[in-house]
C-alpha positions in Angstrom: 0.0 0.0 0.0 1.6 3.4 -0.8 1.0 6.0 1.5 2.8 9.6 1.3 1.1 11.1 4.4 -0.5 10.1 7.9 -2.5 11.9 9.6 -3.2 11.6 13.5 -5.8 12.1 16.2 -4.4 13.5 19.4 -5.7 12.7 22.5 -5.7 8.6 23.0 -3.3 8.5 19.8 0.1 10.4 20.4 -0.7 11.6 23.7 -2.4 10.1 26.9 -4.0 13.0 28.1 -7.0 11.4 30.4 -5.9 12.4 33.5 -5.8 16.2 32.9 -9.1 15.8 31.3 -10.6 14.1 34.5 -9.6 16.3 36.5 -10.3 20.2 34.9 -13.9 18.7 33.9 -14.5 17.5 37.6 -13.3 20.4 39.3 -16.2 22.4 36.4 -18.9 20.1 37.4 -17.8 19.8 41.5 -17.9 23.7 41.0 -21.8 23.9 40.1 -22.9 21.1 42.6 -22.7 18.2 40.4 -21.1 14.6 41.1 -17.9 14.2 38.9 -16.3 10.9 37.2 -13.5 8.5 37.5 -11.0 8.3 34.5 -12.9 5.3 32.6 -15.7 7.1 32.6 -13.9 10.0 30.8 -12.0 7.5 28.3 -16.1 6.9 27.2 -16.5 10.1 27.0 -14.2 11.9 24.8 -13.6 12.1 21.4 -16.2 14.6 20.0 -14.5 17.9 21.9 -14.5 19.6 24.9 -18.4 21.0 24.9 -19.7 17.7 23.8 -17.5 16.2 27.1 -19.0 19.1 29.0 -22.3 18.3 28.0 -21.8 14.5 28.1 -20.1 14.8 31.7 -23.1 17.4 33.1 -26.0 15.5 35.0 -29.2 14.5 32.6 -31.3 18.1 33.5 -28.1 20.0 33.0 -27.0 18.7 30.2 -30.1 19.5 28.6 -29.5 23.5 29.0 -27.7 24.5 26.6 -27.2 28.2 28.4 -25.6 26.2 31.3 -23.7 24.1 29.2 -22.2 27.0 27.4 -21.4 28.5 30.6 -19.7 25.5 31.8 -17.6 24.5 28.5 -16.3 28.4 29.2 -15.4 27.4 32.9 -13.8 23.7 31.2 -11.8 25.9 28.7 -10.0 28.2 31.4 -9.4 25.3 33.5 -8.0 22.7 31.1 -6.0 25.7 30.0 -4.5 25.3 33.4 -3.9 21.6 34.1 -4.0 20.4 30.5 -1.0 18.7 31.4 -2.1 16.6 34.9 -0.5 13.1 34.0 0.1 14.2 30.5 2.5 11.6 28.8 3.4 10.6 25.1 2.3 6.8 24.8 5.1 4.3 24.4 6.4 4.0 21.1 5.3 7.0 19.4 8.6 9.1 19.2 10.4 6.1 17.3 7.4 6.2 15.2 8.0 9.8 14.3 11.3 9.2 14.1 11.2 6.7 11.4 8.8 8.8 9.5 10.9 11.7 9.7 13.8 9.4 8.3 11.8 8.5 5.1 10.6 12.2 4.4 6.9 11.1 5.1 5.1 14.3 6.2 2.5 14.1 9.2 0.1 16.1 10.9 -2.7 16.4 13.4 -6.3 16.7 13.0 -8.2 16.7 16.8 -11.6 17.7 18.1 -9.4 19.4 21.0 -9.6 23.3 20.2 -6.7 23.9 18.2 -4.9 26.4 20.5 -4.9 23.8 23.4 -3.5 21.0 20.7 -0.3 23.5 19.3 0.6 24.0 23.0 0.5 20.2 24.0 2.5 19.5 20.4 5.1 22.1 21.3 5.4 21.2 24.9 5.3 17.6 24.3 6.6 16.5 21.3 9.0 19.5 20.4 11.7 17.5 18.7 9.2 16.6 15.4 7.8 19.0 12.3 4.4 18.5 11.8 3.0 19.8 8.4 -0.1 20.8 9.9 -2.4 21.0 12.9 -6.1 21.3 12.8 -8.3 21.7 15.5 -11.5 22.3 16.9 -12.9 26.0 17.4 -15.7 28.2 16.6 -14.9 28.2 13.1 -14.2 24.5 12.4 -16.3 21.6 11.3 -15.7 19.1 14.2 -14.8 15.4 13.4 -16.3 12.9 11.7 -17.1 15.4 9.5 -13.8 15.3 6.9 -13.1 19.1 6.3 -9.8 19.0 8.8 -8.4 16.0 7.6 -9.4 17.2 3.8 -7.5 20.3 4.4 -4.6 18.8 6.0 -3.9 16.2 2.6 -4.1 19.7 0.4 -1.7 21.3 2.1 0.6 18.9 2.0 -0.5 18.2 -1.4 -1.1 14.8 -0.9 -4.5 13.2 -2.3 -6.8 12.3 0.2 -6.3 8.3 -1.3 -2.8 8.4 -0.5 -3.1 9.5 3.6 -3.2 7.4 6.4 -5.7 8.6 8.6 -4.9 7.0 12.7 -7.0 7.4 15.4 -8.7 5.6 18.6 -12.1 5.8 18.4 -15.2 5.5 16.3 -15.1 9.1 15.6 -11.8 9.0 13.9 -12.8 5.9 11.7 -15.5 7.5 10.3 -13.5 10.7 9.9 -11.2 8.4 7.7 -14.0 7.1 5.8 -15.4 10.6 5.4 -12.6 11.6 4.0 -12.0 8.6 2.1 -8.2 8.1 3.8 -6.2 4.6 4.8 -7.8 3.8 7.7 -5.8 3.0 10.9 -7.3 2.0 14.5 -5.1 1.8 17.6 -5.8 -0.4 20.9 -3.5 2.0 23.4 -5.9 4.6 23.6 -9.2 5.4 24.9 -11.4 3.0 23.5 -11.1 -0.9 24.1 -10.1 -3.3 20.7 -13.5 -4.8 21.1 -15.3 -1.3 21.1 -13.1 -0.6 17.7 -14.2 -3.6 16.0 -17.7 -3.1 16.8 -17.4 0.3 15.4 -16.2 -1.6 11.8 -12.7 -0.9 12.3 -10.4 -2.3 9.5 -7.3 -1.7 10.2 -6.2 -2.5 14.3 -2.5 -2.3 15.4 -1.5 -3.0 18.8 1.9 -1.1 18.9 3.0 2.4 17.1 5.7 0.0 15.4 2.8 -1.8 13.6 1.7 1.1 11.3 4.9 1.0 9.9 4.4 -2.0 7.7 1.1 -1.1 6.8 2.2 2.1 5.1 5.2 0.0 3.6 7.9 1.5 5.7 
């Protein structure tokens, strides 16, 4: 299979970021009254960006104002703005990924539902020592994953056709954001959603190590 570009997801896919999460959307909803959630819960939660988490995390009544909701995703901004980095690690294997792709002169790039702001920080403070073509984010402005646009605009600039771009995520979102776009689909099992919640979503494509994608682009 020739491939001339990948394209990740973030959270759950370069970065474990679930314990910052967990704890800037507790301290919103313990702030209001409201009960807040352990770290599985969050790993079930994610994936759609930080208002649909605040919305998803808020109690049934309160979830379904969207006034208070708004008001909350405001609070969850300034705070993960603050702790983004709680127990913030790069998952095993991924710099030796990056490295090898760097070697071969195979451009990548990030396309998150994280607002994109939040995402250049946590790429610059965690994975300095790699070039990413691009980063696109989640924001006012942005059509939020599955819908293609990000990853779209990502293959054009690095003038790559959609065809020839691995797309790698975590979670049901990013498979159908693949599909969408109509990119090499790629599921990983290290992130926030379980192998068997992958293949139930129609994943394709599983690998089990960073390592693996490697032979799947032909590297």
């Amino acid at each position: 299979m020739q491939i001339n570009a990948v394209i990740f997801d973030l959270d759950g896919t370069l970065v474990d970021s679930i314990e910052g999460i967990t704890f800037a959307m507790n301290r919103v909803l313990e702030s209001r009254g409201f009960p807040g959630h352990d770290r599985d819960t969050y790993r079930a939660l994610v994936g759609n960006g930080l208002r649909e988490l605040t919305r998803r995390a808020a109690p049934e009544e309160a979830a379904a104002d969207d006034r208070l909701v708004d008001e909350m995703f405001a609070l969850m901004k300034e705070e993960y703005g603050r702790s983004w980095s709680v127990g913030m690690r790069v998952y095993d294997g991924i710099p030796g990924l990056l490295d090898r792709l760097t070697e071969e002169g195979v451009p990548f790039a990030v396309n998150t539902n994280k607002e994109e702001a939040i995402s250049r920080r946590i790429i610059a403070e965690c994975l300095p020592d790699w070039e990413f073509s691009a980063v696109a984010g989640g924001g006012a402005q942005s059509r939020k994953k599955p819908d293609p646009e990000g990853a779209l605009r990502i293959a054009s600039s690095v003038g790559v056709e959609p065809g020839l771009c691995a797309y790698v995520g975590d979670s049901e979102v990013d498979i159908l954001t693949a599909r969408n776009a109509g990119m090499f689909e790629v599921s990983v099992t290290w992130g926030f959603r379980s192998e068997r919640e992958l293949i139930s979503a129609g994943a394709r494509r599983i690998i089990r190590r960073p390592a693996e994608l490697l032979a799947l682009i032909g590297l």
